[in-house]
C-alpha positions as CSV (number, residue, x, y, z in Angstrom):
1,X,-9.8,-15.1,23.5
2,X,-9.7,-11.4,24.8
3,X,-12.7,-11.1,27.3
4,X,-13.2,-7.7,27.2
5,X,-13.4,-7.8,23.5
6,X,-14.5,-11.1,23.1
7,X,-12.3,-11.2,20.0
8,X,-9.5,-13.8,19.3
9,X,-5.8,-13.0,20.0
10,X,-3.5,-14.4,18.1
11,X,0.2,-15.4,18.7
12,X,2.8,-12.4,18.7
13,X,4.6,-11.7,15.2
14,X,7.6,-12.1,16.5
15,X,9.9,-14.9,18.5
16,X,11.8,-13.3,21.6
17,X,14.7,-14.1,19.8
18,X,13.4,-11.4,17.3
19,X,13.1,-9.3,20.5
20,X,16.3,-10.0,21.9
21,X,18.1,-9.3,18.8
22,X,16.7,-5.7,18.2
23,X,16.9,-5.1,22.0
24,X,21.0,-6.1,21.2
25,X,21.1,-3.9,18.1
26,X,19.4,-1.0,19.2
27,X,21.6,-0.9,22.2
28,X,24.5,-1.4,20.4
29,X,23.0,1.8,18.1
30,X,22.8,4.4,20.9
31,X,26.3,3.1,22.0
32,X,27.9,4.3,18.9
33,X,25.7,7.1,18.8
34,X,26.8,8.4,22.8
35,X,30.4,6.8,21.5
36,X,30.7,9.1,18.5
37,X,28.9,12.3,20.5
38,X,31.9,12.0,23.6
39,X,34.5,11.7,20.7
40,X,33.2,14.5,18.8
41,X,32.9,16.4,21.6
42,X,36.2,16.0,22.9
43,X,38.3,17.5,19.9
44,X,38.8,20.6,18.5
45,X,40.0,19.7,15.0
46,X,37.8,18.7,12.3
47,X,39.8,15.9,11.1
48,X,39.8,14.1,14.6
49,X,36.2,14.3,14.5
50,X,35.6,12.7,11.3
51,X,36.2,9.1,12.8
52,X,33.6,9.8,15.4
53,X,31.0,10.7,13.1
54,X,32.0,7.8,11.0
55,X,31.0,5.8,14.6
56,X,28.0,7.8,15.3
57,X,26.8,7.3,11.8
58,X,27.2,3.6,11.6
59,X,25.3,3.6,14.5
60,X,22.1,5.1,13.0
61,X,22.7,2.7,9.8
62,X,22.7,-0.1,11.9
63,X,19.1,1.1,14.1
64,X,18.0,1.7,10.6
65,X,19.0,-1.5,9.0
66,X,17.7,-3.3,12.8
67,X,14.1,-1.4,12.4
68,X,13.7,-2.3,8.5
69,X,14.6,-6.4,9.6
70,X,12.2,-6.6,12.7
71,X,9.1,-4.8,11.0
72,X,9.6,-6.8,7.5
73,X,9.4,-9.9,9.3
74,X,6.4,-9.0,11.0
75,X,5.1,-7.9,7.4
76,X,6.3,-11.5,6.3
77,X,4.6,-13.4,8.8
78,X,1.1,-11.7,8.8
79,X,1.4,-12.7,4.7
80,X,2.3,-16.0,5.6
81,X,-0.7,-16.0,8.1
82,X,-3.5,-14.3,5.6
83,X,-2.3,-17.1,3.1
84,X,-3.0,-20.0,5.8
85,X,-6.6,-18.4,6.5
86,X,-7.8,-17.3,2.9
87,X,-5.4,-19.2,0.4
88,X,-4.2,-17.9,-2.5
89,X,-6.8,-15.3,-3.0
90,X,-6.2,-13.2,-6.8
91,X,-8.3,-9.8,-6.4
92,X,-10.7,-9.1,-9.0
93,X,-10.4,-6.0,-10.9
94,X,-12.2,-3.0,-9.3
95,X,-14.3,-2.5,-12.5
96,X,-15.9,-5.1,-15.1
97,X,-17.5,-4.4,-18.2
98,X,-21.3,-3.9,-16.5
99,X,-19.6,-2.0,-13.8
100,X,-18.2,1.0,-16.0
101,X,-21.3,1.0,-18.9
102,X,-24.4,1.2,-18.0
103,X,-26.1,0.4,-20.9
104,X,-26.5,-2.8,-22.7
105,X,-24.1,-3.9,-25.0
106,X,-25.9,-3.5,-28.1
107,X,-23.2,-2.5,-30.7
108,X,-19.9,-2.2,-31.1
109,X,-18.6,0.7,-32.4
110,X,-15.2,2.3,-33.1
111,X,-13.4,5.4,-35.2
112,X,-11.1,5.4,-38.6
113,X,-8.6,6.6,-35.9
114,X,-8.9,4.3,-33.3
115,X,-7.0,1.3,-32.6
116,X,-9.6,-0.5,-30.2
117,X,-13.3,-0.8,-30.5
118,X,-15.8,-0.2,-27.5
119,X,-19.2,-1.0,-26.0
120,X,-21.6,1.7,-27.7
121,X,-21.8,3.6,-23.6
122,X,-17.8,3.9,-23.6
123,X,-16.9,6.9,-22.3
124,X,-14.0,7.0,-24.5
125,X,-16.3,7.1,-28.0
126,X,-18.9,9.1,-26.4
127,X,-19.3,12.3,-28.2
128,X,-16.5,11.5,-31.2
129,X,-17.4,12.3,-34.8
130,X,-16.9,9.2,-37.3
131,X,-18.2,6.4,-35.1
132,X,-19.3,3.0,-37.1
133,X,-20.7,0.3,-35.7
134,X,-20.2,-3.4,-36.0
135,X,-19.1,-6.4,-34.6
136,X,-16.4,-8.1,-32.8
137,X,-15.1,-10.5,-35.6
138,X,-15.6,-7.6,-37.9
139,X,-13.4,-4.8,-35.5
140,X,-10.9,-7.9,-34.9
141,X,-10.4,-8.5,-38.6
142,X,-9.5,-5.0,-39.2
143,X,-6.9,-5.2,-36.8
144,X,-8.3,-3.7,-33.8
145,X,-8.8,-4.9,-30.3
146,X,-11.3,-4.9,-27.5
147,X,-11.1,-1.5,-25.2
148,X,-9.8,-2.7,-21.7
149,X,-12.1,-0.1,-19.6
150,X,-15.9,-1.4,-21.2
151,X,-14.7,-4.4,-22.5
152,X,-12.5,-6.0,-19.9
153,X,-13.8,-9.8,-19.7
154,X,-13.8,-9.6,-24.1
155,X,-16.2,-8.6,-26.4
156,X,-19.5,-10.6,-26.6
């Protein structure tokens, strides 16, 4: 428990073996780097240089490839950790059927040209020419299906 923010700390994301290792690797990184910078340096033709860029770019592979290890394990473990606390959690979609129509459902209604039929508030009939109303077995048995935005949980 943090007493100045009287908030619980948990236990680091990572081991000090995961610190040790990218301490070692990043090291070993700005080694080639300096390595491949000296060598470069040091020679006047382009094809003597190529082997020391070769190093000095293995070296920034390898930081890269060190970086992208140490922070998905972090990522790993706080999912590990938000599963322990909260379980197996499945987010409910950001809008239901009472959510995106304000009105009542008090028909169903749909278009010749359509392929789905909607909740008579559906912003995706408002305003068309042709609409006919009817029900869900009636829209089903001509071979059309419920509209996913007004009618997400099923027709009723």
């Amino acid at each position: 428990m943090n007493a100045r923010h009287g908030i619980q700390v948990g236990r680091s994301l990572w081991t000090a073996r995961d610190g040790g290792e990218l301490v070692v690797l990043q090291t070993l990184s700005v080694v080639f780097l300096t390595v491949g910078y000296i060598g470069t340096s040091g020679t006047l033709r382009i094809g003597q240089q190529v082997p020391w860029v070769d190093l000095a770019a293995a070296g920034l592979v390898l930081s890269g490839l060190e970086i992208m290890r140490f922070m998905t394990t972090a990522r790993r473990r706080i999912g590990l950790r938000r599963l322990s606390l909260f379980g197996d959690v499945v987010p409910r979609p950001a809008a239901t059927r009472r959510e995106v129509s304000a009105t009542p459902i008090t028909a169903l209604v749909t278009t010749a040209a359509m392929t789905r039929y909607h909740d008579a508030g559906c912003p995706l009939v408002t305003g068309k020419a042709g609409i006919v109303a009817g029900t869900a077995l009636s829209h089903e048995e001509s071979g059309q299906r419920p509209c996913e935005l007004c009618l997400a949980g099923g027709a009723s």
